[in-house]
N, C-alpha and C positions, 0 to 999 in steps of 0.2 A: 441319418445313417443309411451305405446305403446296402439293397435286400442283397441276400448270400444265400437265401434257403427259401424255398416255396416246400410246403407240409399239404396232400393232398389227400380227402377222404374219400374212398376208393367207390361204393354202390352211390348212384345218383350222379360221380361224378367222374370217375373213369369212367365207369358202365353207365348204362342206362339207372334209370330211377325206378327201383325197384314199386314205388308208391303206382307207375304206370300198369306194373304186372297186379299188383293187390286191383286195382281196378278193373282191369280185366275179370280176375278170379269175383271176385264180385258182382258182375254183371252176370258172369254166367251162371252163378249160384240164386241169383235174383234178393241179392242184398241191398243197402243203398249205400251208394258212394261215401268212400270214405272210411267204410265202418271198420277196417283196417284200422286204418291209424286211431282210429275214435278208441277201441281197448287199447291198445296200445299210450296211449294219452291219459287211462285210467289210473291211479296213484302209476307214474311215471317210474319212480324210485324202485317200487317196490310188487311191479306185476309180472306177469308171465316173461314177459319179456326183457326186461327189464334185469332179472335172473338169470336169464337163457344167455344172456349178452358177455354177461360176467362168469358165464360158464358153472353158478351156483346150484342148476339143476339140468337134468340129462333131455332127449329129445322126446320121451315117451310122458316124461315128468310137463312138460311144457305141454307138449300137444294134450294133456288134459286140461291145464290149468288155465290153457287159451283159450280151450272151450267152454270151460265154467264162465271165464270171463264174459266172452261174450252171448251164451244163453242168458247171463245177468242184465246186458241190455239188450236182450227181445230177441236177438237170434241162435241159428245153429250154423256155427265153423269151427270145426276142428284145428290145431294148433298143427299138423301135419299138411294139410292144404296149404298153408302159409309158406311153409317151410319150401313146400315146392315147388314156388314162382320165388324164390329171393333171387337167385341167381340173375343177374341182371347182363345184358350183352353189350361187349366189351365196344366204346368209342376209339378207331382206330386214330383220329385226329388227337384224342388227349395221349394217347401212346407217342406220336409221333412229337405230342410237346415235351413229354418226357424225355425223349432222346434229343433234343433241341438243347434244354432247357443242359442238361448233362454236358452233353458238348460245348456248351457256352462257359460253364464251369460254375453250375451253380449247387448246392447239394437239396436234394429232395429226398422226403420224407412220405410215410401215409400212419396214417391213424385211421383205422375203422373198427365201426362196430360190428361187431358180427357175432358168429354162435356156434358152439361143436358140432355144426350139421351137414351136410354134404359133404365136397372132397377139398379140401384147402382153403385157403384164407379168402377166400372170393363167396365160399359154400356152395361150389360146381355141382349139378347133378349128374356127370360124367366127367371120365377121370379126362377126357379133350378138354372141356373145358376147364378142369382143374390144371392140365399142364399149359393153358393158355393162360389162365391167372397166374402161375409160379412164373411164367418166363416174362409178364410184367413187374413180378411184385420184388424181380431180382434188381429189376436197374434201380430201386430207392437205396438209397441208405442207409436205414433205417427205417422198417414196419413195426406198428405198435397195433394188436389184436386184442381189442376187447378180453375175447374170450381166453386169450391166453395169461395175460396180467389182472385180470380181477377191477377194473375200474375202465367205466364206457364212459363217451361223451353225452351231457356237456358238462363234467368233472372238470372241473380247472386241474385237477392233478393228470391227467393224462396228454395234456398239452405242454406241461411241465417236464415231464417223464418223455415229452421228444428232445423239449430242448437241450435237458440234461445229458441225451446220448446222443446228440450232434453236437455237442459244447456249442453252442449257441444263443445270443439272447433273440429273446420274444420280438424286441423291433428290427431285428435283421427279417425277421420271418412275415411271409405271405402264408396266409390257411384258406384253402377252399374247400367247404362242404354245400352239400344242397339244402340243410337245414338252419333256419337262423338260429335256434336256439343251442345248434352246435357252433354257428360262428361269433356270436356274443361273448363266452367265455376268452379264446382266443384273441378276439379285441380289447376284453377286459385285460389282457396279461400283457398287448402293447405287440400284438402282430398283426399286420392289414389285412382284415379279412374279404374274403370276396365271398358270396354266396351265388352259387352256381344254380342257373336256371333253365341251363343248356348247355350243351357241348360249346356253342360257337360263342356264346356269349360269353362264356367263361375263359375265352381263348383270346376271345377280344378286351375282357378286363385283365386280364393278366398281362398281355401284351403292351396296351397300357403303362400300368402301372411299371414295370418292367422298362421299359423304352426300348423292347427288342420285338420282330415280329415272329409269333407263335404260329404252325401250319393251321 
């Protein structure tokens, strides 16, 4: 069968990988690597973030609960330090596939996680960079927001819930995120996943797979 729709998850893979900024914040705080995702990793289902995502608790609620979390393994970070490196900065080459990819005639979608924090679906810390996420997040078809529908990845229901408002099935579809246990699910449902480990890499498997060439 062949692909109609490529489904793109927006931090790590439009933008940058926001895990680069958590490392940064990290170093400078003199924590050790990782220890970002390391709470965040802690009951998955059901921690600070985890809520935050699904929009179940507010920012003030989260920036305590992230701190609990991690003075529980050994350190001090605030759950608002976090918040303020998400914003990740925008891949002008994945933008430019997006308008490729459009013009070719294909329909795309994004699914991302994200959380009521900053300014728009990106979580800008500036309304510039909030109106530079809205005039990306216009050319999909279809965005699906965590925080706005109540179910994050890697929920099989939330990749379900694209293909339902693009009438579309699962093996027509291409999904690229930067994390495998978001692209797993996606695979399980019978769309070819690609998992993003770079701008260019990601431009180059999809081109690929595609048989058209991506900027």
């Amino acid at each position: 069968m062949a692909y109609t729709t490529v489904i793109f998850d927006f931090g790590g893979v439009i933008t940058s990988s926001p895990f680069e900024a958590f490392n940064r914040l990290e170093e400078e705080r003199g924590l050790p690597r990782d220890f970002v995702r390391r709470v965040n990793a802690a009951d998955p289902d059901s921690n600070a973030w985890a809520k935050f995502e699904r929009a179940e608790i507010d920012a003030a609620t989260f920036d305590t609960l992230f701190a609990a979390e991690a003075r529980a393994l050994g350190h001090e970070l605030e759950g608002e330090a976090v918040l303020a490196v998400l914003a990740g900065t925008v891949r002008p080459a994945m933008v430019a596939a997006l308008d490729t990819l459009k013009a070719k005639g294909f329909t795309i979608g994004c699914i991302t996680n994200n959380v009521p924090s900053g300014h728009g679906a990106g979580m800008a810390r500036s309304f510039a960079q909030a109106e530079e996420v809205a005039a990306i997040m216009a050319r999909f078809d279809h965005v699906i927001e965590s925080s706005k529908v109540g179910v994050r990845k890697p929920d099989p229901r939330i990749y379900q819930m694209m293909c339902d408002a693009l009438a579309v099935e699962p093996a027509t579809c291409i999904y690229l995120d930067d994390l495998g246990i978001n692209c797993k699910p996606a695979a399980q449902l019978g769309m070819h996943a690609i998992k993003v480990a770079s701008g260019e890499q990601a431009l180059a498997d999809l081109s690929a797979v595609l048989g058209i060439t991506l900027p």
